[in-house]
Backbone as CSV, one residue per row, in Angstrom:
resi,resn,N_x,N_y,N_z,CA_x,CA_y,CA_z,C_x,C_y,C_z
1,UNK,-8.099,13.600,6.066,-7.332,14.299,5.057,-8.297,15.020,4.120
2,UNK,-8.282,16.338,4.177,-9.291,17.187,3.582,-8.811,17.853,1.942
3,UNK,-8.541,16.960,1.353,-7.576,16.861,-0.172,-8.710,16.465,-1.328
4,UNK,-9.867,17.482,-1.511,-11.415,17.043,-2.016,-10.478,17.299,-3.492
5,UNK,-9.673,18.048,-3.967,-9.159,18.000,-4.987,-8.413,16.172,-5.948
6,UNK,-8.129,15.713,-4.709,-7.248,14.895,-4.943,-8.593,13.411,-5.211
7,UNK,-9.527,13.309,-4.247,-10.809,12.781,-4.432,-11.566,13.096,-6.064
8,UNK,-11.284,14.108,-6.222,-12.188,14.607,-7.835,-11.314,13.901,-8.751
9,UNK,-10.207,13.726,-8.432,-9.337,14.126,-9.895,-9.084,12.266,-10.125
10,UNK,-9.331,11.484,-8.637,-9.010,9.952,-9.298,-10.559,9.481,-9.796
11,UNK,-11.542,10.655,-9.249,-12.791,9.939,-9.621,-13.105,10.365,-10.846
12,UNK,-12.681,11.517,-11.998,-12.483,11.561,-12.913,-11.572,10.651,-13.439
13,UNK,-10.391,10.050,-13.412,-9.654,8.990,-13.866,-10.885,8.432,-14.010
14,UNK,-11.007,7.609,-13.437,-11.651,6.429,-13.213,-13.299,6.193,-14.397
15,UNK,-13.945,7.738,-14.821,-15.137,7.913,-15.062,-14.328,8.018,-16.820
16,UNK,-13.127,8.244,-16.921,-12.484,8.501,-18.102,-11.761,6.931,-18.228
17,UNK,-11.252,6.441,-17.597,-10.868,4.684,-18.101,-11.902,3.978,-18.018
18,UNK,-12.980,3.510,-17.604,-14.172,3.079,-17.901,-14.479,3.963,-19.079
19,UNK,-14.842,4.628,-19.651,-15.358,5.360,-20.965,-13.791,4.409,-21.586
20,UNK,-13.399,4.776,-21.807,-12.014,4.411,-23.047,-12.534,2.602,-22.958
21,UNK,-13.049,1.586,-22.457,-12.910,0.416,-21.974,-14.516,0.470,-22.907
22,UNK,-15.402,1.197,-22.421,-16.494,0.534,-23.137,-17.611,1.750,-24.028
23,UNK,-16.673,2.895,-24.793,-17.214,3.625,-25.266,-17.079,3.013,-27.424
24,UNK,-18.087,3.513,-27.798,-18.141,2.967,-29.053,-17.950,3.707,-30.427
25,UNK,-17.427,4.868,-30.330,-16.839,6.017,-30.937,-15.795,6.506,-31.054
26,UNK,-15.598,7.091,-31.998,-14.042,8.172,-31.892,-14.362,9.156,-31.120
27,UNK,-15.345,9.867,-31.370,-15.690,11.003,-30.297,-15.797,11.257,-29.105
28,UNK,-16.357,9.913,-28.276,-16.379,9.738,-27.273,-15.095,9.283,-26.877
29,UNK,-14.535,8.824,-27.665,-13.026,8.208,-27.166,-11.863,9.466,-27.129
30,UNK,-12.382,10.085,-27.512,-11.480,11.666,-27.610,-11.813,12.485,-26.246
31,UNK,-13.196,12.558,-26.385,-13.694,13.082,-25.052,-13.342,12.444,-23.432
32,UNK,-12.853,11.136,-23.328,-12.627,10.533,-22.071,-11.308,10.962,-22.280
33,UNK,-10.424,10.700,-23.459,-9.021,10.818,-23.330,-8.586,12.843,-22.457
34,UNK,-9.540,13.183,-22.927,-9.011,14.458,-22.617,-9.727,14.706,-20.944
35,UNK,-10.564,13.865,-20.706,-10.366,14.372,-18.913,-9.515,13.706,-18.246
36,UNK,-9.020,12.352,-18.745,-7.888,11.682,-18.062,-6.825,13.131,-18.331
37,UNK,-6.288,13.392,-19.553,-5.538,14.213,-19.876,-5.649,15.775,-18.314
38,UNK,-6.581,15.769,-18.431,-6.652,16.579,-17.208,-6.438,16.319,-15.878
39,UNK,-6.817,14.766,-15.541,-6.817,14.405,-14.214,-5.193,14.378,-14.143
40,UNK,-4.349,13.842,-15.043,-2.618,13.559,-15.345,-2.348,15.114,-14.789
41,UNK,-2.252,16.492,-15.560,-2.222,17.618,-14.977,-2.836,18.049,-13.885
42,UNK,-3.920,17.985,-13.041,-4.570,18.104,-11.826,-3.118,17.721,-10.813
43,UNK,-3.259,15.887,-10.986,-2.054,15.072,-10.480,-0.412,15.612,-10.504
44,UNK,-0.313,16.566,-11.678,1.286,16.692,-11.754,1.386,18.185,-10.969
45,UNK,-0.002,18.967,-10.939,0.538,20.423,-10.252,0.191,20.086,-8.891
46,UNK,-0.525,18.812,-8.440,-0.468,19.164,-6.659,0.137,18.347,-5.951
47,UNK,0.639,17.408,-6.947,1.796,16.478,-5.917,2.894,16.685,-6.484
48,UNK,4.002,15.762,-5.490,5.714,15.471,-5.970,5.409,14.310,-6.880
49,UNK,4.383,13.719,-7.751,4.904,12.970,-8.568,4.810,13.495,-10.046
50,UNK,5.993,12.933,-10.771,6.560,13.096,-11.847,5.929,13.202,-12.844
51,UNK,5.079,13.918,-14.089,3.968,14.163,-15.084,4.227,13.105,-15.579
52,UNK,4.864,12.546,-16.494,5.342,11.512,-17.115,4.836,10.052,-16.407
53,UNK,5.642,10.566,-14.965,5.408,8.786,-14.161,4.041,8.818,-13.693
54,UNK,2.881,10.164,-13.830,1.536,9.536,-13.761,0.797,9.402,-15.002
55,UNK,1.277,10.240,-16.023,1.280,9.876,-17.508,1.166,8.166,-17.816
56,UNK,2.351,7.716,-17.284,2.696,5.834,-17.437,1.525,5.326,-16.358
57,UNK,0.942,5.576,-15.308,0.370,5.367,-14.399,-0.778,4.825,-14.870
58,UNK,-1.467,6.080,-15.226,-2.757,6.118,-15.899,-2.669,5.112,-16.995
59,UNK,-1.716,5.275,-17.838,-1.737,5.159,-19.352,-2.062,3.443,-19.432
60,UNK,-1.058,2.695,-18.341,-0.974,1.065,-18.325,-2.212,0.982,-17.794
61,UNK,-3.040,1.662,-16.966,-4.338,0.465,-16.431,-5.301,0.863,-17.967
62,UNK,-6.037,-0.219,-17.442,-7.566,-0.725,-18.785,-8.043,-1.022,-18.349
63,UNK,-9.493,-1.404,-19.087,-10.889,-1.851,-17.875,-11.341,-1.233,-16.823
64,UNK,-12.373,-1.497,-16.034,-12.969,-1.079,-15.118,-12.399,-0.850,-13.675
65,UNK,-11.725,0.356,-13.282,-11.011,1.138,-12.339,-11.517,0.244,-11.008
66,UNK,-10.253,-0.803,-10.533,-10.626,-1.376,-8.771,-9.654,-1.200,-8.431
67,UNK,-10.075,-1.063,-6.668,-8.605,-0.510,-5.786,-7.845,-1.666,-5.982
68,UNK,-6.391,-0.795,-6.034,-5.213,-1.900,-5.623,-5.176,-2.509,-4.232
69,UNK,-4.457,-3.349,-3.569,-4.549,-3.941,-2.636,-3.252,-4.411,-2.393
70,UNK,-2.467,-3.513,-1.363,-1.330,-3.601,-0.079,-1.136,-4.262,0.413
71,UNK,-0.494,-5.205,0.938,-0.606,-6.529,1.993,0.488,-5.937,2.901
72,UNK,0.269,-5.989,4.260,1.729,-5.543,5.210,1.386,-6.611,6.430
73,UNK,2.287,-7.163,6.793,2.511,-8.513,8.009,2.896,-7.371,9.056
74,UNK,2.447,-8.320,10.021,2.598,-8.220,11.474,3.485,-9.186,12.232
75,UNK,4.575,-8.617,12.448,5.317,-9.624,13.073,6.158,-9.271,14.147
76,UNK,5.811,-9.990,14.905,5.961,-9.773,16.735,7.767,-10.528,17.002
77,UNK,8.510,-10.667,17.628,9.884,-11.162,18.418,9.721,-10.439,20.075
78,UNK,9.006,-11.500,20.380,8.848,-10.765,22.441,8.491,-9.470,21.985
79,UNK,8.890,-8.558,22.575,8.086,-6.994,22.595,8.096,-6.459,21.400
80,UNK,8.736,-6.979,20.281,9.457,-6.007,18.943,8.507,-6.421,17.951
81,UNK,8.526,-5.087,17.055,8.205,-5.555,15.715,8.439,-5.580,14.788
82,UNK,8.650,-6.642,13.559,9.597,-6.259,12.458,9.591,-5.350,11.575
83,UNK,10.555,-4.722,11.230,10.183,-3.422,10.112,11.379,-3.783,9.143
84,UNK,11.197,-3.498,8.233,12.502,-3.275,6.669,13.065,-1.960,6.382
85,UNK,13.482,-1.626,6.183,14.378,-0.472,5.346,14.050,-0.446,4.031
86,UNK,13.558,0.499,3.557,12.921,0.314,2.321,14.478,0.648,1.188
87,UNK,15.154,0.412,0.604,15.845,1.083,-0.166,15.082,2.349,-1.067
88,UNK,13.970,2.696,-1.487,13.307,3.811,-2.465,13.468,5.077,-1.601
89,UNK,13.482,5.037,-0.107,13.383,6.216,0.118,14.139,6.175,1.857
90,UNK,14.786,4.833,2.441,15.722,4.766,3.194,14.686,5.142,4.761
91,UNK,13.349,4.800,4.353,12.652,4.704,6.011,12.526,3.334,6.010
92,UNK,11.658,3.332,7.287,10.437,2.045,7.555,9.793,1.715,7.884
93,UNK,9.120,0.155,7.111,7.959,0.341,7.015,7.803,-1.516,7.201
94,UNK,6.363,-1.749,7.585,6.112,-3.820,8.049,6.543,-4.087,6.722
95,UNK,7.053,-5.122,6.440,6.972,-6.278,5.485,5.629,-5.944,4.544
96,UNK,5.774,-5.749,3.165,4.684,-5.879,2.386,4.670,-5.168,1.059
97,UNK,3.993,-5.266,-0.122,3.576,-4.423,-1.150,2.192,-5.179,-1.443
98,UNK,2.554,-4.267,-2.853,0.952,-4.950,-3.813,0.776,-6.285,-3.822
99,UNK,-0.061,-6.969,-3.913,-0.628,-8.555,-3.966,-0.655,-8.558,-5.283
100,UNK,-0.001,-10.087,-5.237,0.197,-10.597,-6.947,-0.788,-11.607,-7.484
101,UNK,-0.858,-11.507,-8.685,-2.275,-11.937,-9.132,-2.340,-13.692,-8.916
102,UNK,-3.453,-14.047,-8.979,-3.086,-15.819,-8.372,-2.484,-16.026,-7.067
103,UNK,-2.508,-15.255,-6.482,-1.567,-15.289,-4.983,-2.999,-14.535,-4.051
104,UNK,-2.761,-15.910,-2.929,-3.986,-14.963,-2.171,-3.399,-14.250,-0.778
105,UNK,-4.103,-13.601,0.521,-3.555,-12.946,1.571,-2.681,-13.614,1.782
106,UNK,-2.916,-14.878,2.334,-1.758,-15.003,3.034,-0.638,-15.871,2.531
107,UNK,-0.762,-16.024,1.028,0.695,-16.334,0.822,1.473,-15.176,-0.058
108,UNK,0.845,-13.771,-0.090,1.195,-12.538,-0.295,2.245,-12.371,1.169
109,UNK,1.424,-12.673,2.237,2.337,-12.025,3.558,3.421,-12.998,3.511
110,UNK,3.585,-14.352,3.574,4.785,-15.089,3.600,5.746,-14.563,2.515
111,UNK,5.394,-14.270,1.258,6.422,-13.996,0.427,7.086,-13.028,0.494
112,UNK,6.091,-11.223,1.022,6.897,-10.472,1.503,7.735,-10.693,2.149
113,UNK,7.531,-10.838,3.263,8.287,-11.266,4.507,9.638,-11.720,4.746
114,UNK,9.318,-13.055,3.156,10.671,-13.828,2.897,10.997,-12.560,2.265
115,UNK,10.654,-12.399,1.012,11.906,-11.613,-0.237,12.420,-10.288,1.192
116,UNK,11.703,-9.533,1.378,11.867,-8.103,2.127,12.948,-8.473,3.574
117,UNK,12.531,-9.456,4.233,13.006,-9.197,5.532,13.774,-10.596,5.722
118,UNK,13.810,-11.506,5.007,14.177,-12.496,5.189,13.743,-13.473,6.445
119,UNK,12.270,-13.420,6.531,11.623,-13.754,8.020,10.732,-15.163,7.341
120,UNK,10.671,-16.383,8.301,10.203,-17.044,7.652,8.513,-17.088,8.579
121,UNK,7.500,-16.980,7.991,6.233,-17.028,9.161,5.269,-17.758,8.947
122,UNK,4.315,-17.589,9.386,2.997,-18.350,9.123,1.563,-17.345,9.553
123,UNK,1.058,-16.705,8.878,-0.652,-16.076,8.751,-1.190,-16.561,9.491
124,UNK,-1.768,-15.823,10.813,-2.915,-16.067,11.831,-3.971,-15.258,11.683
125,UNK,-3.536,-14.466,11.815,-5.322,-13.243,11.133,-4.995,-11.964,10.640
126,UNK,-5.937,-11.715,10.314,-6.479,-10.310,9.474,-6.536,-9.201,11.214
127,UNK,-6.026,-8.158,10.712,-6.035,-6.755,11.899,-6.423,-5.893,11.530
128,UNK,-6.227,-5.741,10.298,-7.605,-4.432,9.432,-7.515,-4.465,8.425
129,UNK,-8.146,-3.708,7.610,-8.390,-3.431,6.396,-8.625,-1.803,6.310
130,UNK,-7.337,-1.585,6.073,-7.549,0.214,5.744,-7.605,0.849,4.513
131,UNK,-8.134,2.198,4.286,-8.134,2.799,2.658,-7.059,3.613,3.279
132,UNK,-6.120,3.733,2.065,-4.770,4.118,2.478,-5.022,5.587,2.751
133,UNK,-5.720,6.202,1.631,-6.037,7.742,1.844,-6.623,8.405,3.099
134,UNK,-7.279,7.340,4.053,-7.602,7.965,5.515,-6.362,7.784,6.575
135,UNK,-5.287,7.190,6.029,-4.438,6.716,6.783,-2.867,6.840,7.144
136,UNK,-2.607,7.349,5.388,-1.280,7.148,5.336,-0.704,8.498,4.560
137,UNK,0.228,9.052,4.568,0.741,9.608,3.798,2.022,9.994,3.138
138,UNK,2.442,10.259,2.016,1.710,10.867,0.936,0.622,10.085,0.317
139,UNK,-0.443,11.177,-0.237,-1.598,10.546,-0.777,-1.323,10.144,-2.344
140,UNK,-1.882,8.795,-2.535,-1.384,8.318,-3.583,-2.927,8.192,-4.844
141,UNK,-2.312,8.582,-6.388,-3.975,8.231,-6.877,-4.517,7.608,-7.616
142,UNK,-4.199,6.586,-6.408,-5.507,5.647,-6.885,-6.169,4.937,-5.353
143,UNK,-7.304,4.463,-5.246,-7.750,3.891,-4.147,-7.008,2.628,-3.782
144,UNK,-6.380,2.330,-2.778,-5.284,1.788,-1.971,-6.620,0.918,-1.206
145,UNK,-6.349,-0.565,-0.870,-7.169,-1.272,0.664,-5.344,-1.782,0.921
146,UNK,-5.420,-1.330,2.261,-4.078,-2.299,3.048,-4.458,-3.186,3.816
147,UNK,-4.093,-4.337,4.120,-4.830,-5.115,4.720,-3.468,-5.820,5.508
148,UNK,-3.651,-6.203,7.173,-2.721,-6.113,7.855,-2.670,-7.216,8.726
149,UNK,-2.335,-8.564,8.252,-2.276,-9.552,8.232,-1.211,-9.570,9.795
150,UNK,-1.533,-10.569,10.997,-0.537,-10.482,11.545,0.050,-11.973,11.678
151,UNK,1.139,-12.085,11.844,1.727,-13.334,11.367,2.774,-14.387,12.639
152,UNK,2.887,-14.893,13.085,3.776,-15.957,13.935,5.045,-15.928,13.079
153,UNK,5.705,-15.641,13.805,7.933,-15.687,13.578,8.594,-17.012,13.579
154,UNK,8.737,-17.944,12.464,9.352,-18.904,12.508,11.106,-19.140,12.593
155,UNK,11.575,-18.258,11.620,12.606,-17.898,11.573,13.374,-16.651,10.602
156,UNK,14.118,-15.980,11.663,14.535,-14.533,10.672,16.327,-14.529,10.544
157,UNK,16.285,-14.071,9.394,17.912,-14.526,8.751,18.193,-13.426,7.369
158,UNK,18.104,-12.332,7.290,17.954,-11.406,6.739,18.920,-11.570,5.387
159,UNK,18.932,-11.462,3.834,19.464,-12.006,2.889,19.308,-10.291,2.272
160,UNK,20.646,-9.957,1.077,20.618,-8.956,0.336,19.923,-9.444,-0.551
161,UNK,18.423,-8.359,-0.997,17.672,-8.239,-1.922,17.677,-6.388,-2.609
162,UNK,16.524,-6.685,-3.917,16.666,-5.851,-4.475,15.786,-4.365,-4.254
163,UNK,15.263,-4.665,-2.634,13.893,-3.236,-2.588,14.415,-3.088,-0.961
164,UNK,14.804,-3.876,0.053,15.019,-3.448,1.048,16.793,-3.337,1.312
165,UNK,17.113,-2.359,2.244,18.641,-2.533,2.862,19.045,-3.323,4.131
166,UNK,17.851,-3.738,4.933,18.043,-4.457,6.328,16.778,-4.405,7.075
167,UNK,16.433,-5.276,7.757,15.480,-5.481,8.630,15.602,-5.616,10.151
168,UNK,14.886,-5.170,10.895,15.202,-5.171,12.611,13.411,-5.583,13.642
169,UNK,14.264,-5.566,14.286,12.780,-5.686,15.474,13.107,-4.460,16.147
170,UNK,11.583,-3.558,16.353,12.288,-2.136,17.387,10.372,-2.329,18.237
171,UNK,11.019,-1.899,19.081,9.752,-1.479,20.414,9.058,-0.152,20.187
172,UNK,8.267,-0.502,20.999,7.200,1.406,20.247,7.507,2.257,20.715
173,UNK,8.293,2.094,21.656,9.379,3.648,21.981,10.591,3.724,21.239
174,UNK,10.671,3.032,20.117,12.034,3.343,19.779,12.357,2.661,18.224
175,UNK,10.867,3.348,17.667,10.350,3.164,16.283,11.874,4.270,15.343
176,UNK,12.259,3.324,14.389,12.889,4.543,13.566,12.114,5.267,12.398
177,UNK,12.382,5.963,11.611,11.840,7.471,10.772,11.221,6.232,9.530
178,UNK,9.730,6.747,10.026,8.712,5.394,8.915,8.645,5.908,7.798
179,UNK,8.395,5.121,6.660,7.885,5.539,5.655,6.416,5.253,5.266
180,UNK,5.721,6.501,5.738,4.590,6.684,5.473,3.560,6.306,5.029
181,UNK,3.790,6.502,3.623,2.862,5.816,2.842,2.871,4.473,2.966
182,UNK,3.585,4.116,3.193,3.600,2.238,3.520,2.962,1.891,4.518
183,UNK,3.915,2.426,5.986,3.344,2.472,7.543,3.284,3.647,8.253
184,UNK,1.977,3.721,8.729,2.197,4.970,10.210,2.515,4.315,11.443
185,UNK,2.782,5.528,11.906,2.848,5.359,13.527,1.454,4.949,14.322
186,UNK,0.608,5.458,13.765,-1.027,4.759,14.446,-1.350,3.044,13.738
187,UNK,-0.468,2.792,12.398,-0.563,1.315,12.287,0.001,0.498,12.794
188,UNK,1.404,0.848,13.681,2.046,0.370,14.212,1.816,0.306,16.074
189,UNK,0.868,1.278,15.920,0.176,1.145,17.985,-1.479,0.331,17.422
190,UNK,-1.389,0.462,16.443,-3.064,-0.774,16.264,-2.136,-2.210,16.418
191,UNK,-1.127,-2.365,15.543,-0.727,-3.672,15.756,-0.037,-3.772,17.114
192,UNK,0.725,-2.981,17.621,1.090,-3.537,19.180,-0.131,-3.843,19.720
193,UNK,-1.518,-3.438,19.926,-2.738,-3.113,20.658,-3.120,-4.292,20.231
194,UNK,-3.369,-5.014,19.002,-4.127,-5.822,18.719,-3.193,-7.446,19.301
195,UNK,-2.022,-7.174,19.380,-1.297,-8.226,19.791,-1.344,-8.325,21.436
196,UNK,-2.066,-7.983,21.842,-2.408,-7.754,23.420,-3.637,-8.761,23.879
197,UNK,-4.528,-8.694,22.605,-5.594,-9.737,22.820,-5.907,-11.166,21.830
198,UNK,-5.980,-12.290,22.422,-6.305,-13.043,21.745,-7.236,-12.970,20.744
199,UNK,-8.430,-12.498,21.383,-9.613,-11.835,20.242,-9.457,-10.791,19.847
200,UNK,-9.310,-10.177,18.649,-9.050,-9.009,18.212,-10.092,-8.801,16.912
201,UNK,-11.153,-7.953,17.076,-12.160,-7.199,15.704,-11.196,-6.842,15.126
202,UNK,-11.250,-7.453,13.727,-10.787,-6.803,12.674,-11.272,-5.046,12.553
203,UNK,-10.205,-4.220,12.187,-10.572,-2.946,11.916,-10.986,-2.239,10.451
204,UNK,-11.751,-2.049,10.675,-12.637,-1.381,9.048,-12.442,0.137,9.023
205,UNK,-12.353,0.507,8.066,-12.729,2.320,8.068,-14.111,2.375,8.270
């Protein structure tokens, strides 16, 4: 993804919230505020997101700028794999969001799993570790690691919650309309591929 604009403008964030975190002036604190102030406009004229909602974006983090971190399960039924219905935008995408603080991999993937798909599982390994921006799209800004836990199917019983509409098992010929930024179609033939071998290298960018 050749988006060197979109690369400048979080690495300015980032050179402007570190300054606001450990600068010792008004002046200097004026001066970081106004390239964030720029990176917010950079952000609002080249994407679909909302000035305001990267306004709030920016505005809530503090401290020293680290990637967020994605968690998405892998979960197999004989040939199928599970996917959710996202309610935000009515595709789909594996089981998963952001990892919650005090919560490590793999009881991030069980909880998705439960709240989203109503699947009950158990964490066997790690299948990669991707930066979302080589991978997924729309490009989002801030640095993304997804990490793609694949998991054993104990039991699935699907319950109304408040982020998905329904969950299914579908085969790789007969994937429905993904949502992107969450899952691709090449994350979803790494995980059929990787479920083929007992030994499987974790995948790195």
């Amino acid at each position: 993804m050749n988006n060197k604009w979109l690369i400048w403008a979080t690495e300015l964030q980032s050179i402007a919230q570190s300054g606001l975190t450990f600068c010792e002036n008004d002046y200097d604190r004026d001066r970081y505020e106004k390239i964030r102030s720029i990176t917010i406009d950079i952000l609002h004229e080249y994407t679909d997101i909302d000035h305001q909602k990267v306004r709030d974006m920016f505005g809530s983090e503090s401290g020293y700028q680290t990637p967020k971190v994605d968690i998405r399960a892998i979960v197999f039924k004989e040939d199928k794999i599970l996917l959710i219905k996202e309610k935000i935008d009515g595709a789909w995408a594996m089981p998963g969001g952001w990892a919650d603080v005090n919560t490590s991999v793999s009881e991030s993937a069980v909880r998705e799993c439960s709240e989203e798909a109503g699947a009950t599982v158990k964490p066997k390994r790690i299948i990669a570790i991707h930066q979302a921006s080589k991978h997924n799209n729309p490009l989002y800004p801030f640095t993304i690691y997804k990490i793609f836990v694949e998991c054993e199917l104990i039991e699935h019983n699907f319950q109304d919650n408040t982020e998905t509409l329904e969950s299914g098992f579908f085969s790789i010929d007969s994937l429905p309309a993904l949502s992107t930024d969450r899952t691709s179609q090449r994350q979803i033939e790494m995980a059929f591929e990787a479920r083929k071998h007992k030994v499987f290298e974790t995948l790195f960018d």
